[in-house]
C-alpha positions as CSV (number, residue, x, y, z in Angstrom):
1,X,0.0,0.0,0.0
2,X,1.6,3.2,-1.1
3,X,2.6,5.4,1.9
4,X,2.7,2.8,4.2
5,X,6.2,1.1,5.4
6,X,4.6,-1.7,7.3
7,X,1.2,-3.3,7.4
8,X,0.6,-4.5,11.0
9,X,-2.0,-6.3,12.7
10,X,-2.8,-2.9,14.4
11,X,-2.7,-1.3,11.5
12,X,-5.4,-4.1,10.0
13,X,-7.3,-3.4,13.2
14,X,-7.9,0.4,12.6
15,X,-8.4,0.0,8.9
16,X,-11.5,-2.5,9.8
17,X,-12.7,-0.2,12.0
18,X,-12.4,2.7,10.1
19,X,-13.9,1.1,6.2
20,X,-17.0,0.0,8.8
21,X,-17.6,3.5,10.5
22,X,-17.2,4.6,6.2
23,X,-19.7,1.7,5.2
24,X,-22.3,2.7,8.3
25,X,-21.5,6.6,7.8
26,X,-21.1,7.3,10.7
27,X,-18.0,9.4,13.2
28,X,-15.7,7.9,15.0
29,X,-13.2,9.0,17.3
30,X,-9.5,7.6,18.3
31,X,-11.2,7.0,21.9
32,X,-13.9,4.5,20.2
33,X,-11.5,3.1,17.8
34,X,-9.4,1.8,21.1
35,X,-12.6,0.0,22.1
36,X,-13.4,-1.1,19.3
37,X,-9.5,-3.0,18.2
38,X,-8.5,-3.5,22.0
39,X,-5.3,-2.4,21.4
40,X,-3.7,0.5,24.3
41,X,-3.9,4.3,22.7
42,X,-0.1,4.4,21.6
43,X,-0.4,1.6,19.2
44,X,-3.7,3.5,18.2
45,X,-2.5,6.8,17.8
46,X,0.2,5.6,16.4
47,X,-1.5,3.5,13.4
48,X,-3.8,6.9,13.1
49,X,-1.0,9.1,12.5
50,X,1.0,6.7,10.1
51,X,-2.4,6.6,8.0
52,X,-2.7,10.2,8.1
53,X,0.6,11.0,7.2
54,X,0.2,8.3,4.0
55,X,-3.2,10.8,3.4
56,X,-5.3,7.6,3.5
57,X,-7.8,9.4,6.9
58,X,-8.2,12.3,7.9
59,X,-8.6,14.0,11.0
60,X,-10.6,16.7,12.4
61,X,-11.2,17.8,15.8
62,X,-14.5,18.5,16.9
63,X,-15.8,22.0,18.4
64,X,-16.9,22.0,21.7
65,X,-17.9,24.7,23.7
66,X,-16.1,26.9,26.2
67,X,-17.9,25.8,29.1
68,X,-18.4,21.9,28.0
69,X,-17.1,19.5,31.0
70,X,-15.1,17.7,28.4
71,X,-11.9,17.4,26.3
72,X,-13.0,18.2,22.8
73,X,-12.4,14.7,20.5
74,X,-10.5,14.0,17.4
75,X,-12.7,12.2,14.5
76,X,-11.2,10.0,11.9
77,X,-12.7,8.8,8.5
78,X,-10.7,7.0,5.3
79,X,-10.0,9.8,2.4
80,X,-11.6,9.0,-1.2
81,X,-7.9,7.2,-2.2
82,X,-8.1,5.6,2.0
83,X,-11.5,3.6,1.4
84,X,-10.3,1.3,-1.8
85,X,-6.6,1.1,-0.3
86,X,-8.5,-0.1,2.7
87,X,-10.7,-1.8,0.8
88,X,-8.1,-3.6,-1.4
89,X,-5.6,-4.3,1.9
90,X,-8.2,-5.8,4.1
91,X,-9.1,-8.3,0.7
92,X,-5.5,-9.3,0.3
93,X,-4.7,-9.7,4.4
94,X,-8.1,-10.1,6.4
95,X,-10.8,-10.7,3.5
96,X,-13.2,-11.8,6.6
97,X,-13.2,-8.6,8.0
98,X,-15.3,-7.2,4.2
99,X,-17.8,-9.8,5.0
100,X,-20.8,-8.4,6.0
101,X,-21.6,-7.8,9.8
102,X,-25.2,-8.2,11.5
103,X,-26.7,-4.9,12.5
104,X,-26.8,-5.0,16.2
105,X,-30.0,-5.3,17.5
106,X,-32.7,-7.9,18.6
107,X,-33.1,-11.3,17.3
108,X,-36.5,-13.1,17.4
109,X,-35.9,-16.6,18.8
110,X,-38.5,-18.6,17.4
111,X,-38.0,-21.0,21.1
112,X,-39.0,-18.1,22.7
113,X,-42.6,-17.1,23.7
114,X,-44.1,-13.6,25.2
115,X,-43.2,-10.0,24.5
116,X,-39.5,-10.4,24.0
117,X,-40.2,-13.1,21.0
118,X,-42.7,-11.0,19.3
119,X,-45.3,-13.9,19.6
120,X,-47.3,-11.8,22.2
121,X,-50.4,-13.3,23.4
């Protein structure tokens, strides 16, 4: 991958992450991408700023105002070259990680009976 001196398992990691938060359109910060890989925020950070500098994310940090009881966050997402070099590397290295996820939700177990099932009364 151009930019990139070494593809590591953290690196794989953040790149999952990342293409999903692209596929799902949604934000995510380097605080959630921790969660999400399990990996301590050096290796994180580091993987971030190694993609940044290769211009495959981008970062922007978020406004918050003066009197918020917070640290304001920064927010990743893959670039328009990041997504099919993401793309492309998770194919080659981790093609299970492109397959597609369940939504996250309920399940209706058929076993089950009452409100929770959706078979009511």
């Amino acid at each position: 991958m151009a930019g990139l001196q070494r593809i590591t398992q953290p690196t794989l990691d953040v790149l999952e992450v990342l293409l999903r938060a692209y596929d799902e359109n949604t934000q995510i910060h380097g605080w959630a991408i921790m969660k999400q890989v399990k990996r301590a925020g050096p290796t994180v950070y580091n993987v971030l700023d190694r993609l940044e500098d290769a211009h495959l994310i981008k970062g922007e940090w978020e406004e918050v105002a003066p009197d918020a009881n917070r640290p304001r966050r920064r927010f990743y997402e893959l670039t328009g070259v990041g997504v099919p070099a993401a793309r492309a590397l998770l194919a080659e290295r981790r093609p299970v990680a492109l397959k597609p996820k369940p939504a996250l939700g309920f399940l209706r177990l058929g076993w089950m009976h009452g409100p929770l099932a959706g078979g009511g009364r």
